[in-house]
Backbone as JSON Lines, residues from 0, in Angstrom:
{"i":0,"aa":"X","n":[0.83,-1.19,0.0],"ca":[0.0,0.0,0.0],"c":[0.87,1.25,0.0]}
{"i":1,"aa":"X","n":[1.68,1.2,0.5],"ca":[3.16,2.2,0.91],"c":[3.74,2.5,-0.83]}
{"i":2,"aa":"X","n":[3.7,1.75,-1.2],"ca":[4.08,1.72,-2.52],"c":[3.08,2.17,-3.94]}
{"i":3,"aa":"X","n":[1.81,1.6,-3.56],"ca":[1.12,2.55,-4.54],"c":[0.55,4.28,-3.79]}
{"i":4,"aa":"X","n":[1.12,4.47,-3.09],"ca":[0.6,5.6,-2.5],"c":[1.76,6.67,-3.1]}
{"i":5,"aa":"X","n":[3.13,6.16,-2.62],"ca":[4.57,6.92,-3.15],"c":[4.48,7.01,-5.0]}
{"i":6,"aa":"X","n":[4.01,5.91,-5.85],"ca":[3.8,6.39,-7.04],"c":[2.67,7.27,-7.01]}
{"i":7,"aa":"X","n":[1.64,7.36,-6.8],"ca":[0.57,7.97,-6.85],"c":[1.31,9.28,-6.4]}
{"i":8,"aa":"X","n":[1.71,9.72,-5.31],"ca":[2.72,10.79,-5.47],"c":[3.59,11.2,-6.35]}
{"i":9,"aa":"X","n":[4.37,10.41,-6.82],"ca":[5.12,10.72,-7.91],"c":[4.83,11.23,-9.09]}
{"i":10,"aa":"X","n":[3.47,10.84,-9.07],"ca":[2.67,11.1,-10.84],"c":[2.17,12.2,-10.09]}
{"i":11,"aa":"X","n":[1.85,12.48,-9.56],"ca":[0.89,13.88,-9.07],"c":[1.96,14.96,-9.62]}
{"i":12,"aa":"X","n":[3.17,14.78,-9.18],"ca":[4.02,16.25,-8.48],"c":[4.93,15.98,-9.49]}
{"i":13,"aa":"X","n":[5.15,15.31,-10.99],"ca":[5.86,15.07,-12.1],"c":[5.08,14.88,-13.54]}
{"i":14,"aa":"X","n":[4.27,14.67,-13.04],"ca":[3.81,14.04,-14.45],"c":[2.18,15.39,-14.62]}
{"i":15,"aa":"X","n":[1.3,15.53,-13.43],"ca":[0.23,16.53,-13.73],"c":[0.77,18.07,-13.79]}
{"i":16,"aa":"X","n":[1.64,18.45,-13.93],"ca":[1.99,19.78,-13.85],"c":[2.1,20.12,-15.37]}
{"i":17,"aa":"X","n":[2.84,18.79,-16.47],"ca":[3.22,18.42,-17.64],"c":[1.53,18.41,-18.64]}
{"i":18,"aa":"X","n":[0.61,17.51,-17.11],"ca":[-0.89,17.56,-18.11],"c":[-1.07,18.93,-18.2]}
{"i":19,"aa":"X","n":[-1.39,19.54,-16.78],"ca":[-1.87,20.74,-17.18],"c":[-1.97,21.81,-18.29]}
{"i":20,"aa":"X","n":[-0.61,21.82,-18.27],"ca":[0.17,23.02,-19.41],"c":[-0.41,22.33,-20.81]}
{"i":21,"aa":"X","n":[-0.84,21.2,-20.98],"ca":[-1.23,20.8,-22.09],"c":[-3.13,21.26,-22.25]}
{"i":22,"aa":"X","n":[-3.6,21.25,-21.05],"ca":[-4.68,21.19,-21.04],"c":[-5.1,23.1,-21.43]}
{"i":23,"aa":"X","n":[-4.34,23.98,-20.86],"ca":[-4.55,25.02,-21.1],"c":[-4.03,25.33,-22.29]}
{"i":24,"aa":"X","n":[-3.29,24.88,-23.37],"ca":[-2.73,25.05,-24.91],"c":[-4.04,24.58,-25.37]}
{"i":25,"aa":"X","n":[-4.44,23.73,-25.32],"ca":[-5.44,23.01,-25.81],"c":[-7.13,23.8,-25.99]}
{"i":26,"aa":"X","n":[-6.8,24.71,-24.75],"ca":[-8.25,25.55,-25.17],"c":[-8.0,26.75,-26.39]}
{"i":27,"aa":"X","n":[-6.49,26.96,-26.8],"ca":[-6.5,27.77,-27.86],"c":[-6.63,27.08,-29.31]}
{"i":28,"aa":"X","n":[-5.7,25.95,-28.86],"ca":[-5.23,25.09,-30.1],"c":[-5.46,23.45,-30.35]}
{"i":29,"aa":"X","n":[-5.88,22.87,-31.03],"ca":[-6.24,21.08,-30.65],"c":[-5.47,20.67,-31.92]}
{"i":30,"aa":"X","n":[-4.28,20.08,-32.07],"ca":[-3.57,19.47,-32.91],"c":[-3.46,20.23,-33.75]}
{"i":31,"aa":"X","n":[-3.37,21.21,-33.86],"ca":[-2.44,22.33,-34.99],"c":[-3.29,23.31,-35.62]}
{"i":32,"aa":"X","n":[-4.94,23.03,-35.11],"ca":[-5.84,24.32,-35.31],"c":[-6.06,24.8,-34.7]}
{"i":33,"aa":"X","n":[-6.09,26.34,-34.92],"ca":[-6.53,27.21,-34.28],"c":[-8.01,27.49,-34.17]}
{"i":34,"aa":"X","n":[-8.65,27.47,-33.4],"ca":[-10.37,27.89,-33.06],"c":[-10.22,29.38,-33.41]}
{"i":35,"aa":"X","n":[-10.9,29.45,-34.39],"ca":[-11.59,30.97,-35.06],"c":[-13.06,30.52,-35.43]}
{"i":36,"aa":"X","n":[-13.64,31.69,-35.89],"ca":[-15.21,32.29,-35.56],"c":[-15.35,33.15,-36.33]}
{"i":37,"aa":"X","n":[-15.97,32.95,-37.54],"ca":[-16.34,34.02,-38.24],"c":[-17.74,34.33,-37.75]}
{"i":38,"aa":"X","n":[-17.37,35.78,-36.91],"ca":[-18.83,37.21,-36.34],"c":[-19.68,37.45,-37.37]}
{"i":39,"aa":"X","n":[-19.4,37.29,-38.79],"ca":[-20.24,37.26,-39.51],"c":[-21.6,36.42,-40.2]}
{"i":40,"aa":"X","n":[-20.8,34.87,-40.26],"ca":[-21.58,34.18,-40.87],"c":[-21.77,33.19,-39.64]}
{"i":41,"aa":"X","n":[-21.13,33.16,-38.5],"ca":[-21.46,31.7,-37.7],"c":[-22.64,32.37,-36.82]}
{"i":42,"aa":"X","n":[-23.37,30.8,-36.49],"ca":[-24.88,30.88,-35.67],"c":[-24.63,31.38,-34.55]}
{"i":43,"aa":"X","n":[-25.87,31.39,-33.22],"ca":[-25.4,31.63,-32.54],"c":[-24.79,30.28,-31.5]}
{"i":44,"aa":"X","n":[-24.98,29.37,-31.59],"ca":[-24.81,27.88,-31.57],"c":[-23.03,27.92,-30.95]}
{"i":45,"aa":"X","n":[-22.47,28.6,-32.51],"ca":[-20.4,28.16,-32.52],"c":[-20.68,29.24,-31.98]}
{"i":46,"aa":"X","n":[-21.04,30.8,-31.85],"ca":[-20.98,31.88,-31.13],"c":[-20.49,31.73,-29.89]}
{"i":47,"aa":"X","n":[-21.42,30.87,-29.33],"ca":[-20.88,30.82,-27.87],"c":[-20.82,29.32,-27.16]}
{"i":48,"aa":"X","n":[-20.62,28.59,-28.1],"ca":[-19.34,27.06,-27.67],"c":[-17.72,27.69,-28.07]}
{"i":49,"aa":"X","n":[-17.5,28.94,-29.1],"ca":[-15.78,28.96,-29.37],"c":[-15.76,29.91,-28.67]}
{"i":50,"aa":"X","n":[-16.36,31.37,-28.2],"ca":[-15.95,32.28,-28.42],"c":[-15.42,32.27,-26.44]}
{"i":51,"aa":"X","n":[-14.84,32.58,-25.83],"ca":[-14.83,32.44,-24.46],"c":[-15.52,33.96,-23.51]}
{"i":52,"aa":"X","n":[-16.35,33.36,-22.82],"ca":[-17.06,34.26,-22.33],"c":[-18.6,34.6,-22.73]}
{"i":53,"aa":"X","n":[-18.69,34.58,-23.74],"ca":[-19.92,34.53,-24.89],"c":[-20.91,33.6,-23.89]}
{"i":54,"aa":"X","n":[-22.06,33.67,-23.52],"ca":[-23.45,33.07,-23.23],"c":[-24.37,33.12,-24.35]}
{"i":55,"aa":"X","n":[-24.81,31.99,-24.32],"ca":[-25.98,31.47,-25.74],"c":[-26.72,32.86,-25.21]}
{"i":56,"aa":"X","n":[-26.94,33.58,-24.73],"ca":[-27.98,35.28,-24.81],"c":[-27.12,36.03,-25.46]}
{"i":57,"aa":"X","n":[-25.96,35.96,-25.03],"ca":[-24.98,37.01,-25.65],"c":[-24.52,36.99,-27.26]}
{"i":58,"aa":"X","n":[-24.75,35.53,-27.34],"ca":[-24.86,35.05,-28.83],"c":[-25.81,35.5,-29.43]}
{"i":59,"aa":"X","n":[-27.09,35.19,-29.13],"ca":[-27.93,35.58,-29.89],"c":[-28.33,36.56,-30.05]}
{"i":60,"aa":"X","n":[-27.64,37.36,-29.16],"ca":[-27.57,39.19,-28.7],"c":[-26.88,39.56,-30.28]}
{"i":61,"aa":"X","n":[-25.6,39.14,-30.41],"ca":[-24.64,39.25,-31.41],"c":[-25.35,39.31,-32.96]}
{"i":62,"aa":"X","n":[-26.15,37.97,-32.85],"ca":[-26.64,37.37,-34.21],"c":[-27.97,38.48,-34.17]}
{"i":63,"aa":"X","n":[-29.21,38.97,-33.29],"ca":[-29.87,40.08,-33.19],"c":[-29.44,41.39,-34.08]}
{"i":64,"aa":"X","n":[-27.93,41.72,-33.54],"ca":[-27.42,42.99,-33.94],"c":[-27.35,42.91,-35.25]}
{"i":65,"aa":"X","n":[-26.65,41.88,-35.81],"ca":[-26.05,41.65,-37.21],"c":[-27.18,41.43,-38.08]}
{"i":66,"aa":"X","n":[-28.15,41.07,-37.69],"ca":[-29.47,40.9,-38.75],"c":[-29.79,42.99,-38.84]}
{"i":67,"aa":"X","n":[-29.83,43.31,-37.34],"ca":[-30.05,44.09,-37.84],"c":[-29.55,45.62,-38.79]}
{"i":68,"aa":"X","n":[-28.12,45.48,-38.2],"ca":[-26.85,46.69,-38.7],"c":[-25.96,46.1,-39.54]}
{"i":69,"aa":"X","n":[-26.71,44.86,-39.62],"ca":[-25.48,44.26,-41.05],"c":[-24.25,43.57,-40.6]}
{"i":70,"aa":"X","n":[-23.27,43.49,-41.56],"ca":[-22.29,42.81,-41.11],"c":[-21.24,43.49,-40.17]}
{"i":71,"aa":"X","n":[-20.28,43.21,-38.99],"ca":[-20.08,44.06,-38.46],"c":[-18.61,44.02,-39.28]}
{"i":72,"aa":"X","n":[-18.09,45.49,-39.36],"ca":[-16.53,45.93,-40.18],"c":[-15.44,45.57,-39.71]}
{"i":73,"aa":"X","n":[-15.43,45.46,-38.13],"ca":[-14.36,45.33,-37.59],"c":[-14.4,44.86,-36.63]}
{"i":74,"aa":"X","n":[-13.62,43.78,-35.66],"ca":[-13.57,43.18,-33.95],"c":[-13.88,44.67,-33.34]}
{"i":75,"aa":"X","n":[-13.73,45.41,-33.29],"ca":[-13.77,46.5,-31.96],"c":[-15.69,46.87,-32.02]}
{"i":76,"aa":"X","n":[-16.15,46.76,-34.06],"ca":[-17.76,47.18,-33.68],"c":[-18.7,45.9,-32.58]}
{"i":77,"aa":"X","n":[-18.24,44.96,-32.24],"ca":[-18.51,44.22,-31.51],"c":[-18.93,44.35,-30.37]}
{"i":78,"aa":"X","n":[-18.37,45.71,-29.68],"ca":[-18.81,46.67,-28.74],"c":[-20.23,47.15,-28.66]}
{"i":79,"aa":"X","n":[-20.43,47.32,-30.32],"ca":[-21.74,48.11,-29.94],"c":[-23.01,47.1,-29.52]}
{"i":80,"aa":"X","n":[-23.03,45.75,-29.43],"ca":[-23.95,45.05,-28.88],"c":[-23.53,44.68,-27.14]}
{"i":81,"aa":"X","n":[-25.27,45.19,-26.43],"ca":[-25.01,44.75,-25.02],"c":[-24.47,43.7,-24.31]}
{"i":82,"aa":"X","n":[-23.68,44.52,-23.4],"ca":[-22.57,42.87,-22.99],"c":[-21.43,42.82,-23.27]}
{"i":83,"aa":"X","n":[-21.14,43.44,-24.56],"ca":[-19.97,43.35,-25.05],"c":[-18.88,44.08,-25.04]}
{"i":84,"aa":"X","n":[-17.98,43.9,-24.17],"ca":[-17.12,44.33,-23.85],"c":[-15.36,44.32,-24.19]}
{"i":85,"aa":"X","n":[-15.07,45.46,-23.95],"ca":[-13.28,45.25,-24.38],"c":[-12.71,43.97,-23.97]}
{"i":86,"aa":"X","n":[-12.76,43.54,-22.5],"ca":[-12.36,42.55,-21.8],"c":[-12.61,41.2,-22.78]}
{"i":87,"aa":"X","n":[-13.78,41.4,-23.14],"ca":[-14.95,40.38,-24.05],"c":[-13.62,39.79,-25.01]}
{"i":88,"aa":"X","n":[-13.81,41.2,-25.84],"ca":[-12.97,40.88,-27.37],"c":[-11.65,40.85,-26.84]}
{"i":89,"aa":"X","n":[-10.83,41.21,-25.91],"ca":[-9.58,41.05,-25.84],"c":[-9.19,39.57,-25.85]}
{"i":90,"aa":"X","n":[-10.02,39.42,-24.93],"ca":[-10.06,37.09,-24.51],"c":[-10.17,36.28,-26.07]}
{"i":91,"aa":"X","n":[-10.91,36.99,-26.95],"ca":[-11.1,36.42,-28.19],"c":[-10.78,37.29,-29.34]}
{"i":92,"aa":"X","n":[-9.88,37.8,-29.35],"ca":[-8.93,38.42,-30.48],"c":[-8.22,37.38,-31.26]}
{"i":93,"aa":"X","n":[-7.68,36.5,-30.92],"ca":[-7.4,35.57,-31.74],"c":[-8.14,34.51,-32.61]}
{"i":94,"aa":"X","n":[-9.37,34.84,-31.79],"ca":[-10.27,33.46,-32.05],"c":[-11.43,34.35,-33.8]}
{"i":95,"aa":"X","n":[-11.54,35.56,-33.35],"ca":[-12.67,36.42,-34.25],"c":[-11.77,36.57,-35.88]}
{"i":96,"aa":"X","n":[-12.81,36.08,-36.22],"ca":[-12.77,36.98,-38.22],"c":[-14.09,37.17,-38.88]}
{"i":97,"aa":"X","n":[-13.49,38.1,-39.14],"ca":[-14.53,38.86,-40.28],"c":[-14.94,38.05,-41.6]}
């Protein structure tokens, strides 16, 4: 018992520090793609499963605006729908295209 307890230690304090760092790459990137989101044409569905922070309201907040002011020109007009914030788009600057 002494012995599976000391591995069970060992993997904790060597080997999960190694998962981790994988697990947080992984919310940007999954085997060599990058998660992007086109604000224009995606539902509100991928809206807010990719975008981080995004709530299915905030999505459909998004998809609301765009039916009604059109397509938006740039990541920063993203602002002008409620909710949406600098903080918002900063977290998903990498993830947004036009």
């Amino acid at each position: 018992m002494r012995i599976l307890s000391s591995l069970c230690l060992l993997f904790i304090t060597t080997l999960m520090p190694a998962g981790m760092a994988i697990a947080e790459n992984a919310d940007v990137q999954h085997e060599g793609i990058v998660i992007t989101v086109n604000i224009n044409t995606a539902d509100a569905t991928e809206i807010a499963t990719m975008l981080k922070g995004i709530s299915d309201k905030k999505a459909q907040d998004i998809i609301s605006y765009r039916k009604e002011h059109g397509k938006f020109k740039d990541i920063e007009s993203l602002k002008q729908v409620k909710g949406i914030g600098q903080a918002i788009i900063d977290k998903n600057k990498d993830r947004i295209q036009l």
